[in-house]
Structures are given as structure tokens and as C-alpha cells.
C-alpha positions in Angstrom: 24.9 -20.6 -25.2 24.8 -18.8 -22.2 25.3 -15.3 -23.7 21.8 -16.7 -25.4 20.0 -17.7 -22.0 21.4 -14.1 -20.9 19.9 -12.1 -23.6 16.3 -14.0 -23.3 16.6 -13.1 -19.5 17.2 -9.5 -20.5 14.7 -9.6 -23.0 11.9 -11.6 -20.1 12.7 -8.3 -17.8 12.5 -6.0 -20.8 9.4 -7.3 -21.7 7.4 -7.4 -18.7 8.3 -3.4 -17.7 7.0 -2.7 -20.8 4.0 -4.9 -21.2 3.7 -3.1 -17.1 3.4 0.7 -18.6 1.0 -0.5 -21.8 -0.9 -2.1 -19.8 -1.1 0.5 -16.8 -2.0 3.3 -19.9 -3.8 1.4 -22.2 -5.5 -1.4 -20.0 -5.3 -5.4 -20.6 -6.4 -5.3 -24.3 -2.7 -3.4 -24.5 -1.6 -4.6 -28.2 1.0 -7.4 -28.0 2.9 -6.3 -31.2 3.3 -2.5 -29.7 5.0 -4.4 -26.3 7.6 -5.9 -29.0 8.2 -2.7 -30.4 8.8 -0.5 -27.4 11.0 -3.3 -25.7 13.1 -3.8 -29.2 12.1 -7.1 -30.0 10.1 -9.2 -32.3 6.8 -10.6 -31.5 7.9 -14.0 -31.7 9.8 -13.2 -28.9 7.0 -11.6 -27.4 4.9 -15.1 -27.7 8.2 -17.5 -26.7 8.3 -15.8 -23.2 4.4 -15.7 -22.9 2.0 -17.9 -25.1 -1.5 -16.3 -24.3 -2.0 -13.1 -23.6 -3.4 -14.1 -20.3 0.1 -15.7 -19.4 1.7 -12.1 -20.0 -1.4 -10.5 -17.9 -0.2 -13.5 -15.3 3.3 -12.4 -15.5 2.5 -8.7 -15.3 0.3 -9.1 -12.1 2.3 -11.6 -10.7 4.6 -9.7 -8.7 2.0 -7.1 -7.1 -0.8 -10.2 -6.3 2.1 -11.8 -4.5 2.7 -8.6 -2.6 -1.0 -8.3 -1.7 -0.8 -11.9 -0.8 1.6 -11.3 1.6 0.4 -8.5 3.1 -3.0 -10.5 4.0 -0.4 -13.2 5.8 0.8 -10.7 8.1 -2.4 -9.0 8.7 -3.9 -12.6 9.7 -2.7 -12.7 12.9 -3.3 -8.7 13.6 -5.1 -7.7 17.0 -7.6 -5.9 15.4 -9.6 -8.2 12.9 -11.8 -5.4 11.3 -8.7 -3.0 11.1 -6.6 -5.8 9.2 -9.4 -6.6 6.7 -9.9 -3.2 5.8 -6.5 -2.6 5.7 -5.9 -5.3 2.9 -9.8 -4.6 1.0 -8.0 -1.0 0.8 -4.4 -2.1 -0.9 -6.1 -4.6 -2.9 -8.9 -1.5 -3.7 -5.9 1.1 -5.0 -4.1 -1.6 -6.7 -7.2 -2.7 -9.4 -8.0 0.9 -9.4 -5.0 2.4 -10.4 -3.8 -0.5 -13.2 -5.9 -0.1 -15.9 -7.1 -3.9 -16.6 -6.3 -5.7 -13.2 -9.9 -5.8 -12.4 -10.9 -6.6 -15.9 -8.6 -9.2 -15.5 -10.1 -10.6 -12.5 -13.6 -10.5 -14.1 -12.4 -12.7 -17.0 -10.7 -15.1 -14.8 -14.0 -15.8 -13.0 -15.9 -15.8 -16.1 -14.0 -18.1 -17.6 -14.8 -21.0 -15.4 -16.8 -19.4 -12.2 -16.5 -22.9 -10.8 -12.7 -24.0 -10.7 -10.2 -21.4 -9.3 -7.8 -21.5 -11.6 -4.4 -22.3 -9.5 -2.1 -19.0 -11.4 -4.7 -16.5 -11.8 -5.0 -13.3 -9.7 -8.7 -14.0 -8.3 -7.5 -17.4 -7.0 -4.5 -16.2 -5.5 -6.3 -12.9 -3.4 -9.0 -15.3 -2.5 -7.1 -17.9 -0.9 -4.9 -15.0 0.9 -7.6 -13.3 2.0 -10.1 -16.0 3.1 -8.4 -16.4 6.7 -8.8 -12.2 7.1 -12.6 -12.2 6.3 -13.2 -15.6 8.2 -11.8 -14.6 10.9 -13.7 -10.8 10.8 -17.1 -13.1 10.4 -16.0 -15.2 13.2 -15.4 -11.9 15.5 -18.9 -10.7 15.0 -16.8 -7.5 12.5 -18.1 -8.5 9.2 -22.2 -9.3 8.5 -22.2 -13.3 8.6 -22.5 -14.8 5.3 -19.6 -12.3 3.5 -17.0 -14.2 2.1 -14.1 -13.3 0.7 -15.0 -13.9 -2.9 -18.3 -11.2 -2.1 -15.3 -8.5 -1.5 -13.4 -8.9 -3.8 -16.1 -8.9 -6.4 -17.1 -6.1 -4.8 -13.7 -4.7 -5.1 -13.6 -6.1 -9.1 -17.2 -3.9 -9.5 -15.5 -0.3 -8.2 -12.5 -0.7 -9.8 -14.1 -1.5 -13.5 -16.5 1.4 -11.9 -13.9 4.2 -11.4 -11.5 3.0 -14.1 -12.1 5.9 -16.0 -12.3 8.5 -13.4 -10.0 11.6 -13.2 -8.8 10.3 -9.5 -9.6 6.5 -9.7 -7.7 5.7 -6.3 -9.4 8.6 -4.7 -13.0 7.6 -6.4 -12.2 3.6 -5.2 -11.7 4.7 -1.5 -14.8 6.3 -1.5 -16.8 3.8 -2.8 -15.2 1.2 -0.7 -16.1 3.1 2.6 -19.7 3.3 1.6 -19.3 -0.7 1.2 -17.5 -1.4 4.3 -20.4 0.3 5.8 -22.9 -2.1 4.6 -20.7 -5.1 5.2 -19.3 -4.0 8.1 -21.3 -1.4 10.2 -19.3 -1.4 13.1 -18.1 2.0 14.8 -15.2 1.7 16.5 
């Protein structure tokens, strides 16, 4: 048996750096059955490891939400609130832009059931890591009061589904983002 629990490990790893590049070129709606073919296995396989196709969009995104995740704990505590806040509003910014599905992802998540934050999915986890960075910019007098955390990133959501499609999406996503940190947050060094 444990050459068994082995191969479905392999198989787990294949899958998800697969499901990683369809998704990153052909966006969340990637088709399951291709995934099995490219990583050389069936698509029962495919459905053992991941149910829904929102548990392999889970698994997919897992590893860069935790990142961004992260990156918002260490910024928390940053001597500059403003600067840390726009420094995680930017990664978070370049990450939905440059995946292809990421921010559709996050818009189905919150359509889904707009009033319970669902404990696994992406939306929930960015806004309970970013929270203390935009409460605290409120509470410094560096963001407009009233902006939350879930107003950014939906802002976020809007520019990424916005520039999706864009020759330079990163690029485009920057742009936009500066011209909505200067509504949000108008102050000038």
C-alpha cells in the first residue's frame, strides 16, 4: 500500500501544476478532463483528489493566498501604515491580474453567499489578512474613513476581471490601482 499512497501523492502534485498552467492560460472554466490528460491520468482521479471544481480552484490558489496572507502579517506592524497597505493592495493587484480566473474566482465566492465568508475560499482568507492593514490605515487618518477591506479588494476583484484580457494585464492593474488609491487614499507623502 504505500507504493499506492505514493503514486496518489505524485499524482496530487501532478495534478495541481497542471490544473496551475490551464488555469493561468485558459482561466477557471479550464476543462477538468484536459487537466487529466496533460498530467497522465484519468478523470476519476482528477475528481478523487478534488470533488468540485471549486475544491481544485481552492487547491490551485491555495498556496499564493497563503503567501499574500502572510505578506499582510508582516506588513501589519510596518512603520508606515499607508506604505504597507499599498504594498499588499499591489501584490494582491498583480496576482488576480496575471492568473486568469483568480478574480473570477473571488467574484463567485462572494456571490455565492455574500453573507457568510466561507472559511476555505480566497475572499475570506485576503479579507481576514488584510483587515488589520486597512483598519489600521483608517485609524491613521491614511485611508478615507468608511473603506474597508472587503471595498478593496472588490475593488481589486473589478480591475483584475477589467484588464484580464489586456495585452499587459499587470501593467494595465497598476494603473488602475493608482488612480484608485487616489480616491481612497489622497494623501501625498
Amino acid at each position: 500500500m504505500p507504493a499506492q499512497r505514493a503514486d496518489a501523492r505524485r499524482n496530487y502534485a501532478r495534478l495541481l501544476a497542471v490544473a496551475e498552467e490551464e488555469i493561468a492560460a485558459h482561466g477557471a472554466d479550464a476543462s477538468l478532463e484536459q487537466i487529466a490528460r496533460i498530467a497522465g491520468v484519468g478523470s476519476g482521479t482528477v475528481r478523487r483528489h478534488f470533488p468540485s471544481r471549486h475544491a481544485l480552484l481552492e487547491a490551485v490558489f491555495r498556496e499564493r493566498i497563503e503567501t499574500l496572507s502572510a505578506q499582510a502579517c508582516d506588513l501589519t506592524d510596518a512603520a508606515d501604515a499607508r506604505a504597507a497597505l499599498l504594498e499588499w493592495l499591489s501584490a494582491v493587484t498583480a496576482y488576480a491580474a496575471t492568473i486568469r480566473g483568480l478574480a473570477l474566482a473571488l467574484t463567485r465566492d462572494r456571490a455565492t453567499d455574500p453573507g457568510v465568508a466561507h472559511e476555505h475560499c480566497a475572499s475570506a482568507q485576503l479579507t481576514e489578512a488584510g483587515d488589520p492593514l486597512v483598519r489600521r490605515a483608517v485609524r491613521e487618518g491614511a485611508v478615507a474613513p468608511g473603506v474597508t477591506v472587503t471595498d478593496l479588494l472588490t475593488l481589486i476583484t473589478g480591475i483584475a476581471l477589467a484588464t484580464e484580457h489586456h495585452p499587459d494585464p499587470a501593467t494595465e492593474a497598476n494603473r488602475l490601482l493608482a488612480l484608485t488609491v487616489a480616491g481612497v487614499s489622497p494623501h501625498q507623502g
